[in-house]
C-alpha positions in Angstrom: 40.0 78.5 62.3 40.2 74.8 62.2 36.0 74.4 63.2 35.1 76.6 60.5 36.6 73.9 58.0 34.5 71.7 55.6 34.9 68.4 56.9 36.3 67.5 53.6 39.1 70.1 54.2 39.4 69.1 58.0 40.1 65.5 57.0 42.6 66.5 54.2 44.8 68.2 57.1 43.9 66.0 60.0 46.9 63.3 59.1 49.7 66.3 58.8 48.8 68.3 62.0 50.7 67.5 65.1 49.8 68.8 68.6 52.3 71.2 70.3 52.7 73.5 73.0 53.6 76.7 72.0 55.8 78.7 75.4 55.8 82.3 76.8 58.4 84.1 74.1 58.9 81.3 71.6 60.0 82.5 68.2 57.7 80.9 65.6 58.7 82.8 62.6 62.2 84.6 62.1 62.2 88.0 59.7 63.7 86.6 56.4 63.7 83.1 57.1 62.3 80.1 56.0 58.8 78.9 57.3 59.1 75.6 59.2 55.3 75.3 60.3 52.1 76.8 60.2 50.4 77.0 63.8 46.4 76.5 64.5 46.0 78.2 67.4 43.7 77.2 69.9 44.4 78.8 73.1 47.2 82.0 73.6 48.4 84.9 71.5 51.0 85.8 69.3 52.5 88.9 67.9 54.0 89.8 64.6 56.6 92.1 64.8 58.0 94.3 62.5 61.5 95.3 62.7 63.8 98.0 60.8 67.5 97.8 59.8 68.2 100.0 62.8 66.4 97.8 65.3 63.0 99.7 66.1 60.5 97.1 66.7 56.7 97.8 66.2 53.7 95.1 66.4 51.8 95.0 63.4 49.1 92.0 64.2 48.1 89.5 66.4 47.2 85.8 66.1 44.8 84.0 68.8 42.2 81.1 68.3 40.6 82.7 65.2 43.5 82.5 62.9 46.9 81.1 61.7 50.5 81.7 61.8 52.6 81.2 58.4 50.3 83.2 56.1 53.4 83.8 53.8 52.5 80.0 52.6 48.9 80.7 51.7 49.9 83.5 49.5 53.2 82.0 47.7 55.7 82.7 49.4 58.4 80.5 52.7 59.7 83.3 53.8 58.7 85.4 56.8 58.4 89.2 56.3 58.3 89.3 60.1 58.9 87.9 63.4 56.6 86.2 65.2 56.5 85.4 69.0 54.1 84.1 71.8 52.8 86.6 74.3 50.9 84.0 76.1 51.5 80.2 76.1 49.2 78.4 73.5 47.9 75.3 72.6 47.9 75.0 68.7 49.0 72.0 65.8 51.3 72.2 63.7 51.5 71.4 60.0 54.8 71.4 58.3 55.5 73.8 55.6 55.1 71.5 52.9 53.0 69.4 53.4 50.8 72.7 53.7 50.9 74.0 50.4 50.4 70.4 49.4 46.8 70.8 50.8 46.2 73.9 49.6 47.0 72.4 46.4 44.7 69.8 46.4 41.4 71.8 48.0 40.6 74.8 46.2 38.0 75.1 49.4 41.0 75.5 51.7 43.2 77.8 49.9 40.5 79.8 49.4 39.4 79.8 53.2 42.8 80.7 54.2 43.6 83.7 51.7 39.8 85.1 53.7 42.0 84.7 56.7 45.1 86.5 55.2 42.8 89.3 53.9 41.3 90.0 57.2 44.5 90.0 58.8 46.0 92.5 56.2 42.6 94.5 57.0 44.0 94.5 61.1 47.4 95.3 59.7 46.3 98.4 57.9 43.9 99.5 61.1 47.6 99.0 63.2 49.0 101.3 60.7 46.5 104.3 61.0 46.3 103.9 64.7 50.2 103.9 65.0 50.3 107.0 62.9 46.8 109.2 64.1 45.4 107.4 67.5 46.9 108.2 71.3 48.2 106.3 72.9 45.6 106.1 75.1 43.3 105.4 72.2 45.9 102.5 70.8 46.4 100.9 74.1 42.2 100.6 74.5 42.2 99.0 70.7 45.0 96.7 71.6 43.0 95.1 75.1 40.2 94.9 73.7 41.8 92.5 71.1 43.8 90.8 73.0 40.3 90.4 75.3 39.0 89.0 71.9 41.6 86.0 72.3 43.1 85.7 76.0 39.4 86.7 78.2 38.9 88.9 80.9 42.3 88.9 82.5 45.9 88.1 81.5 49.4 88.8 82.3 51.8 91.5 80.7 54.4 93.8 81.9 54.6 97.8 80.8 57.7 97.1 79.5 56.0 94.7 76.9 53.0 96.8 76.4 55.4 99.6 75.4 57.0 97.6 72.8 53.9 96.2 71.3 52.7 100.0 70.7 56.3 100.8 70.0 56.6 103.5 72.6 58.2 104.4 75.5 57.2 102.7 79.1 56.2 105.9 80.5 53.7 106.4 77.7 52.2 103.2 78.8 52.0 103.8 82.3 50.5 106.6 82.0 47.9 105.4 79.7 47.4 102.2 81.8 46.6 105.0 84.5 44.5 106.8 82.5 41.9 104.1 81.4 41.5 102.1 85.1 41.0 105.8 86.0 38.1 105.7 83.8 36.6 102.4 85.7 37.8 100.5 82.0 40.2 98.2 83.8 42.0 96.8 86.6 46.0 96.8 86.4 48.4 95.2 89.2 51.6 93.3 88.9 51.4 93.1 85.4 48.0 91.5 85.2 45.5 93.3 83.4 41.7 92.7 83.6 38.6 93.7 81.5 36.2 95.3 83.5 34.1 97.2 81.1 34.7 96.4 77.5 32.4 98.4 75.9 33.7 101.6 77.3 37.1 100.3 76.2 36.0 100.3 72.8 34.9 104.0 73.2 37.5 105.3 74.5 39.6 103.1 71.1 38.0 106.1 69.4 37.1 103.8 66.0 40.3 102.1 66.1 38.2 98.7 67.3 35.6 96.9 65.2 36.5 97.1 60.8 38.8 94.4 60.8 36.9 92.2 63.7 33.5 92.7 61.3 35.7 92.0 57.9 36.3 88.2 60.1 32.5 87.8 61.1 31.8 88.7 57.2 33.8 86.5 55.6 34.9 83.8 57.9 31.8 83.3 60.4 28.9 83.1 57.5 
């Protein structure tokens, strides 16, 4: 996100962003809470995570190298609608809050580069939506490696446990679909490590669920 930045909107932010490391499970935005800092991400993953009243969790989108946490302060608003969490350890800087919306007050440039970015990820959120509600899980689990692929590379650690609660689910459901696709010569699946082995089949067998919110970023944000 950061490289595709004028320089004059790179050097604007430079003097506010501080380096961190970002841990396995580290809560970076709390539903209903205020927004302490906006993350850059340069290595790692995060997921948002919806949550209702009666404590069903689902995940809505996820964040690697390409975008940003703390969208809620590009488009007006300090409060999370959602958690937030790290799947993988990350790399990223920080900005504080307000010293964000202090930038995006200043560049016209960066405010509108980051509302591209928020667009995008509200087209990933609505493709989440129809795949939650239409795709198998089969289909749902191929769309979700092949973006998590997108961000983490050919192989990376997670449990069946976490998998299920990413496509809100139950383990066996996962399992079974994990079976299903290195059954299929897609991937590769032991001790909780998964790894890519054909990618392009994997976004087959996502039957569509792959590829309209990944071209909205290349349209808007790589040009």
């Amino acid at each position: 996100m950061l490289a595709g930045l004028s320089n004059a909107d790179l050097d604007l932010l430079k003097p506010a962003l501080e380096p961190i490391d970002l841990q396995f499970r580290e809560n970076i935005e709390r539903s209903r809470e205020r927004i302490p800092y906006a993350y850059f991400f340069e290595t790692g993953l995060a997921s948002v995570v919806a949550r209702s009243k009666g404590g069903r969790e689902v995940e809505v989108g996820l964040i690697g190298f390409e975008g940003m946490s703390g969208l809620g302060l590009v488009l007006g608003d300090d409060i999370a609608l959602n958690d937030a969490f790290m799947q993988a350890p990350a790399k990223a800087v920080g900005i504080e809050a307000a010293r964000l919306v202090a930038c995006l007050e200043q560049s016209p440039t960066l405010r509108v580069r980051l509302l591209r970015y928020a667009h995008v990820f509200l087209s990933q959120i609505a493709q989440t939506a129809v795949s939650n509600g239409r795709a198998t899980i089969e289909e749902r689990l191929a769309r979700w490696l092949v973006m998590a692929h997108d961000r983490l590379g050919d192989e990376f650690e997670f449990t069946h446990e976490f998998l299920s609660i990413m496509l809100g689910v139950r383990r066996p459901g996962v399992t079974v679909a994990l079976h299903f696709l290195e059954g299929d010569g897609l991937i590769r699946s032991t001790r909780g490590v998964v790894s890519i082995i054909d990618r392009e089949g994997l976004i087959e067998a996502s039957n569509g669920g792959y590829g309209g919110p990944e071209a909205d970023y290349a349209r808007l944000l790589e040009s």
